[in-house]
Backbone bond lengths (Angstrom), bond angles and torsions (degrees), N, CA, C in turn:
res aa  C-N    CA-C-N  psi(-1)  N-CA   C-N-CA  omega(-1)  CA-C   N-CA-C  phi
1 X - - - 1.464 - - 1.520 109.05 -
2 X 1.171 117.10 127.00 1.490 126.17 -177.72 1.452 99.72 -82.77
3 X 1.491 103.23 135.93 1.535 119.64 -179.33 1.384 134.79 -159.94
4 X 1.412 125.27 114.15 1.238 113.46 -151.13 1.557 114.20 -106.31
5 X 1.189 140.25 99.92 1.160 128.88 -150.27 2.097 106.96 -122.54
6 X 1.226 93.09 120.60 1.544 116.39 -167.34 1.867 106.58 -83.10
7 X 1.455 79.79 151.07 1.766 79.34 166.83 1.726 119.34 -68.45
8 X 1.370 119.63 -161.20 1.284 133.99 176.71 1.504 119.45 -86.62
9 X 1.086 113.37 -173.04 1.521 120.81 -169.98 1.735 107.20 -81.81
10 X 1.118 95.40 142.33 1.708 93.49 172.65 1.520 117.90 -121.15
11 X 1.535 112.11 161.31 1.687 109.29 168.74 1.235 90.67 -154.25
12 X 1.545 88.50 130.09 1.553 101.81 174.84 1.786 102.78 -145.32
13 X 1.149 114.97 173.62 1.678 155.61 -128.65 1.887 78.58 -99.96
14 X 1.365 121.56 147.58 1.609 111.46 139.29 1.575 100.19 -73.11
15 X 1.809 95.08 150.78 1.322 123.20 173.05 1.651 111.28 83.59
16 X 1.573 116.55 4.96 1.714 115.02 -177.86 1.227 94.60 -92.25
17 X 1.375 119.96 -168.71 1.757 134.64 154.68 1.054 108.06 -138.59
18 X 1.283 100.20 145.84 1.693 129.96 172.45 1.573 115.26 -95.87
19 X 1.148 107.09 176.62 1.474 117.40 163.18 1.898 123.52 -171.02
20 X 0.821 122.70 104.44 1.023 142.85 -143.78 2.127 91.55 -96.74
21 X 1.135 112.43 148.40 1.578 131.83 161.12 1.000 127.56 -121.69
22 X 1.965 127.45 145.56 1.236 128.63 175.98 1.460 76.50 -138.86
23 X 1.602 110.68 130.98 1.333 133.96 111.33 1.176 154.54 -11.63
24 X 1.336 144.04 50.06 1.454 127.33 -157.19 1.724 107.42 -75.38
25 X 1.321 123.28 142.24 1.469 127.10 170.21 1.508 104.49 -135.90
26 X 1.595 95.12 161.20 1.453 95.19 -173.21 1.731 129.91 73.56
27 X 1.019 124.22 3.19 1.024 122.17 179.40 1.684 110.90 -165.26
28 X 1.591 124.29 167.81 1.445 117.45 -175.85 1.566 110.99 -94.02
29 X 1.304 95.82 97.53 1.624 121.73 151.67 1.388 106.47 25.25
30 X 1.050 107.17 -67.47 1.995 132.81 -144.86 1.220 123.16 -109.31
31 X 1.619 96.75 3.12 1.567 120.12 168.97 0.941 119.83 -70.06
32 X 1.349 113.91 -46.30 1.399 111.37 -151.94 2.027 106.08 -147.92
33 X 1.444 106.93 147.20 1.450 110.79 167.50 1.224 123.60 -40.98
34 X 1.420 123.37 118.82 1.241 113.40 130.66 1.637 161.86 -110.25
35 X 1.303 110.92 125.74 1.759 117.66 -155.23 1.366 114.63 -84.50
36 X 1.414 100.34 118.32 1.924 92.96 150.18 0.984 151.60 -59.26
37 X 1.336 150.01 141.57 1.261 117.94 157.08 1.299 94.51 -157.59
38 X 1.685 123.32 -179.01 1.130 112.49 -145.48 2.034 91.20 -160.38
39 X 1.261 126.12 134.45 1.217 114.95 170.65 1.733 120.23 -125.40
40 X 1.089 130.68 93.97 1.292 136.14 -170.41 1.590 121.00 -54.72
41 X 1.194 124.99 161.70 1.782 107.33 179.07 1.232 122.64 -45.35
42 X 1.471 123.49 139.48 1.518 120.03 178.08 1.610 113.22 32.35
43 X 1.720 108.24 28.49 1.709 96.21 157.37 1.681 114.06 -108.22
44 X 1.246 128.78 -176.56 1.762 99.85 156.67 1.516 97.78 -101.24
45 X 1.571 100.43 -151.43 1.392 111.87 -138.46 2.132 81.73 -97.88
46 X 1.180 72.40 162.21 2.162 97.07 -167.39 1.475 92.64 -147.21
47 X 1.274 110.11 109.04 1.370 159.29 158.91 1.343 90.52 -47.92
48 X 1.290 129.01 111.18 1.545 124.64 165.06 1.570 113.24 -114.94
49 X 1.515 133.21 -3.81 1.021 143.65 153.15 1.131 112.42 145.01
50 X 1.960 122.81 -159.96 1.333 120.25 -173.09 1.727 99.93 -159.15
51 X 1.483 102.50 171.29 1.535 122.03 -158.22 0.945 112.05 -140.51
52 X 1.332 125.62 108.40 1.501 129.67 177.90 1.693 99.66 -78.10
53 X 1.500 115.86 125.85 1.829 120.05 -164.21 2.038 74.90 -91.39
54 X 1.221 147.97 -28.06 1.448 128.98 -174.63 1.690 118.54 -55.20
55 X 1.825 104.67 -41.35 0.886 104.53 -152.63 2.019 108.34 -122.90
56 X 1.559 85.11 -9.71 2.124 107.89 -174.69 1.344 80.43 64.28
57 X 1.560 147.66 43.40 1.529 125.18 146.97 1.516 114.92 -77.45
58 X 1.262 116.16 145.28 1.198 96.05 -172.76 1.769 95.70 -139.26
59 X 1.715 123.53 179.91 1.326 142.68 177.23 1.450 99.78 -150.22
60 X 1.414 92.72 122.29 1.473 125.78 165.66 1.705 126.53 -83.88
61 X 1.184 117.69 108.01 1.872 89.00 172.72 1.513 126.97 -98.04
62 X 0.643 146.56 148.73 1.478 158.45 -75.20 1.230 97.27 -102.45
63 X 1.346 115.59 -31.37 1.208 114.58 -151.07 2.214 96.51 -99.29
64 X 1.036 101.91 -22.88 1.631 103.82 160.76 1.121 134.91 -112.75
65 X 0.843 96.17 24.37 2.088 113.97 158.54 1.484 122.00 -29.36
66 X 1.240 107.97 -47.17 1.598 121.24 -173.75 1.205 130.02 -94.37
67 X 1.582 111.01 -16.52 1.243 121.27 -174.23 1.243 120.19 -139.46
68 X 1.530 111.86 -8.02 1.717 89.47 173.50 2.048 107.18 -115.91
69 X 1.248 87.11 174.52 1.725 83.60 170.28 1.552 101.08 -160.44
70 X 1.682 97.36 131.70 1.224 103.80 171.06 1.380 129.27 -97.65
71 X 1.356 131.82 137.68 1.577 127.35 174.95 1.498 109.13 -131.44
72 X 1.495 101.37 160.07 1.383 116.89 172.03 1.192 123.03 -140.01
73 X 1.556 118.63 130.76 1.646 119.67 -167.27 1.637 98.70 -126.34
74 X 1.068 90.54 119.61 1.791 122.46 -170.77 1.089 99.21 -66.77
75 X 1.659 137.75 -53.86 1.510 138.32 171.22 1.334 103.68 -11.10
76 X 1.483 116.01 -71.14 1.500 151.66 -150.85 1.802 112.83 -97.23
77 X 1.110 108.68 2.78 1.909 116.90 -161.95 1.524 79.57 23.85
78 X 1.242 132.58 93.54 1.521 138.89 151.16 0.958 113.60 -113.11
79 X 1.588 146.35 136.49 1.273 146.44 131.53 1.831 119.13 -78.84
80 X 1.213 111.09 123.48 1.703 120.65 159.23 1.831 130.99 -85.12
81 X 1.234 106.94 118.98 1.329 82.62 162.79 1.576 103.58 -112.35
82 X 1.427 138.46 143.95 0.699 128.58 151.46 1.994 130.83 -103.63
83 X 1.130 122.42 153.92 1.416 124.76 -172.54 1.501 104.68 -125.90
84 X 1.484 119.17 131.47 1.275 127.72 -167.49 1.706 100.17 -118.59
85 X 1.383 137.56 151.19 1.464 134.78 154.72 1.470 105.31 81.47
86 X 1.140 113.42 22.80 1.747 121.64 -174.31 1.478 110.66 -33.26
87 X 1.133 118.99 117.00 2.039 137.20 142.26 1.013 142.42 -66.73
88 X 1.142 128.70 155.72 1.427 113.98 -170.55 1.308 115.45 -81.22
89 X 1.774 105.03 -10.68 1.333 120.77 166.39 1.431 135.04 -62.58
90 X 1.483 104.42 -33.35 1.398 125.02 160.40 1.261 119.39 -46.25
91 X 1.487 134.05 -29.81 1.291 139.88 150.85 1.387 107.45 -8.42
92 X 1.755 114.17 104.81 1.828 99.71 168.80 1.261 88.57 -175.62
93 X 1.901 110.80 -175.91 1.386 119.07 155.44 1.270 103.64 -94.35
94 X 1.374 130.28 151.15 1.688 155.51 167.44 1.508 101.26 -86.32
95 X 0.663 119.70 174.38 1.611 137.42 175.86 1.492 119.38 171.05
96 X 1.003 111.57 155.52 1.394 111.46 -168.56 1.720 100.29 -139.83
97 X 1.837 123.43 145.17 1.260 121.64 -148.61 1.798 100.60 -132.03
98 X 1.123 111.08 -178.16 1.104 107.63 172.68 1.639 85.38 175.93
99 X 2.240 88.99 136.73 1.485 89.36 -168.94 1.990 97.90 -114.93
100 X 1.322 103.90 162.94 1.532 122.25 160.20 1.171 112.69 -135.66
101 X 1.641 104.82 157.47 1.503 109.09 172.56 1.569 104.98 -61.88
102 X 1.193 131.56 -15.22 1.453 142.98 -177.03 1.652 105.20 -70.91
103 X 1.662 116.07 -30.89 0.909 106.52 -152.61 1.633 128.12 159.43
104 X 1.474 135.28 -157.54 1.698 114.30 145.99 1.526 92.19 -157.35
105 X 1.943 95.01 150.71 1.127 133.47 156.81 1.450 124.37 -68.50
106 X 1.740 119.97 130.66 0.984 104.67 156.67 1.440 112.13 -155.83
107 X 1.394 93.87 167.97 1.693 94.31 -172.86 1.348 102.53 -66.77
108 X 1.307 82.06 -172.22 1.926 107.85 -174.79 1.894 105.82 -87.75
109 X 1.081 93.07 -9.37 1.686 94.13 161.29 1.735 103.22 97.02
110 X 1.346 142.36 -165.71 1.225 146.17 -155.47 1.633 109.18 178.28
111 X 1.022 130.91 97.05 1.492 144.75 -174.27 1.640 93.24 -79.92
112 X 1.677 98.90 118.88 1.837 98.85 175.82 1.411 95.46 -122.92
113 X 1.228 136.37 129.94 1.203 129.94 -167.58 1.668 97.46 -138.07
114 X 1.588 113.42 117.73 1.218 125.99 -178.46 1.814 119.94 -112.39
115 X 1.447 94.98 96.78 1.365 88.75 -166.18 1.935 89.98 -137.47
116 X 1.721 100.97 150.10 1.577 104.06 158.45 1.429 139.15 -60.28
């Protein structure tokens, strides 16, 4: 059974960084993409890119170019996202995806909450 299981909730400071984990289970690591994305209060969900864990290639979209970076450590089938220069805008759940022709996986999501 494919299953993607995320870290815990975070709160952090404007201007700290976070970094958030997904788990992959059930399936080979290195198969397949895994995507971020992220949905803020009453916004929808914003696609912030994805990470091939075979190769750490990764795609950014446009709008997180500067501040985030994703990694993956095969040891661990782990995915990272990390977030640098935190906002109060950054306020959201994270989630992390994984697609099949069957369908997509996703975690249970990651509450980042950026407040003073």
């Amino acid at each position: 059974e494919v299953q993607l299981v995320q870290s815990g909730a975070e709160l952090r400071n404007p201007g700290a960084s976070v970094k958030v984990s997904c788990k992959a289970l059930g399936y080979i690591f290195t198969s397949y993409y895994i995507d971020w994305v992220r949905q803020a209060p009453g916004q929808g969900l914003e696609w912030m890119g994805r990470i091939d864990p075979e190769n750490n290639g990764t795609k950014y979209a446009r709008n997180f170019q500067d501040r985030v970076t994703f990694a993956a450590d095969t040891s661990t089938n782990t995915a990272y996202v990390g977030l640098t220069s935190l906002r109060i805008e950054d306020t959201a759940v994270y989630c992390c995806a994984t697609t099949r022709n069957s369908g997509d996986y996703w975690g249970q999501g990651t509450q980042v909450t950026v407040s003073v």
